[in-house]
FIROZA-50595 format. One record per residue (C-alpha): residue in one letter; residue number from 1; x, z, y. Coordinates in steps of 0.5 Angstrom, whole numbers. Each point is the difference from the previous one (the first is absolute). Layout:
BEGIN
["A", NUM, [X, Z, Y]]
...
//
This chain:
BEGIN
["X", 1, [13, -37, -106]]
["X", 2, [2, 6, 0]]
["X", 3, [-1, 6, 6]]
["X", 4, [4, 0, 6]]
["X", 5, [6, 4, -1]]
["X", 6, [1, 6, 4]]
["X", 7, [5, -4, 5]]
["X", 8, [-6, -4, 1]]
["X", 9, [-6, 5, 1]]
["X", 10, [6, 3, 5]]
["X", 11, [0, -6, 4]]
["X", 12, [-7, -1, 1]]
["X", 13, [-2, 7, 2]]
["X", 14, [6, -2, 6]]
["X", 15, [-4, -6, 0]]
["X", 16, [-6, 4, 2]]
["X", 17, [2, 6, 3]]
["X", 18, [4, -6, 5]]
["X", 19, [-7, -3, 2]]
["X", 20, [-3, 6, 1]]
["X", 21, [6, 2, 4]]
["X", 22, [-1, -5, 4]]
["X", 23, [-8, 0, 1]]
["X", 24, [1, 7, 3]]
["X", 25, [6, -2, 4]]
["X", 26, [-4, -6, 2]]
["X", 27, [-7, 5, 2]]
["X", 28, [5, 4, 4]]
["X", 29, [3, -5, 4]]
["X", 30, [-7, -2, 2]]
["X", 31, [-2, 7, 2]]
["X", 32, [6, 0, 4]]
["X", 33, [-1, -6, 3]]
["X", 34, [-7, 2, 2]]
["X", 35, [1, 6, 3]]
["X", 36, [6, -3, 4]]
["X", 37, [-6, -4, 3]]
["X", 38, [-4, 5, 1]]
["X", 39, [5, 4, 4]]
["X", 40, [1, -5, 4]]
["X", 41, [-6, -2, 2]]
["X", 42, [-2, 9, 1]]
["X", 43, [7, -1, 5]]
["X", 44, [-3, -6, 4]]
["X", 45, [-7, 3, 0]]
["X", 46, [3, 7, 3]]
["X", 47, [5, -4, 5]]
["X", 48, [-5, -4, 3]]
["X", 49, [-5, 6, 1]]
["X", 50, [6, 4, 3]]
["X", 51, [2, -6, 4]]
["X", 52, [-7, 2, 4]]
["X", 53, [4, 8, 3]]
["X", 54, [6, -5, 1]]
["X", 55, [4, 2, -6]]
["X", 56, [4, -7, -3]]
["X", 57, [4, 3, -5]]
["X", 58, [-2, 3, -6]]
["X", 59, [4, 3, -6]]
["X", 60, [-1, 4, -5]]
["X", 61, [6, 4, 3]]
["X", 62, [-3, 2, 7]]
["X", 63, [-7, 1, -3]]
["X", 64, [0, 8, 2]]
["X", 65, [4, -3, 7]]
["X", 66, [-7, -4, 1]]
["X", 67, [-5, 4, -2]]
["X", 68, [3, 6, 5]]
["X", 69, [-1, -6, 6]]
["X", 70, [-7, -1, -3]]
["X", 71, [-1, 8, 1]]
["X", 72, [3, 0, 6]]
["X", 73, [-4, -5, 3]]
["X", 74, [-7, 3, -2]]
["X", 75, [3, 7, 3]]
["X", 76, [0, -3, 7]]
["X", 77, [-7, -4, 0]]
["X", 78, [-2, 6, -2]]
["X", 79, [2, 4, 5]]
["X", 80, [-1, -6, 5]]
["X", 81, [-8, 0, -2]]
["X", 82, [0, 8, -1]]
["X", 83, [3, 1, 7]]
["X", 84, [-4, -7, 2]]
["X", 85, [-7, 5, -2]]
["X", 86, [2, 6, 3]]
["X", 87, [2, -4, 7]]
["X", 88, [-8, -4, 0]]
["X", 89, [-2, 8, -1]]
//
């Protein structure tokens, strides 16, 4: 037989360039899917560890708002058990 005429070779490299497109989409949603639930399980770990200042909400948008608390709170033990030494001296 004869070979395959230009219009074939043409089809079967779609063919081929389709498959791998395809794989590489199929890896990539993979991925995704892997780093969604990874995200998620960091957000619950991190809530349940804020939930113990009695911090309920935690979103990515009031993050600075929530480490700024966090400060705060430190500051003020601080300055408790500083003044708390000071007084026992």
């Amino acid at each position: 037989m004869e070979s395959l005429s230009e219009s074939e070779k043409n089809t079967a490299l779609i063919l081929s360039e389709k498959k791998s497109a395809e794989k590489v989409l199929l890896s990539i949603t993979e991925e995704i899917n892997t780093i969604e639930t990874d995200a998620e399980n960091i957000l619950g770990e991190l809530s349940l560890k804020l939930s113990k200042f009695s911090i309920s909400e935690f979103t990515l948008e009031n993050t600075e708002n929530i480490i700024n608390q966090l400060k705060n709170r430190l500051d003020k033990w601080q300055t408790y058990n500083k003044e708390k030494i000071d007084s026992e001296k």
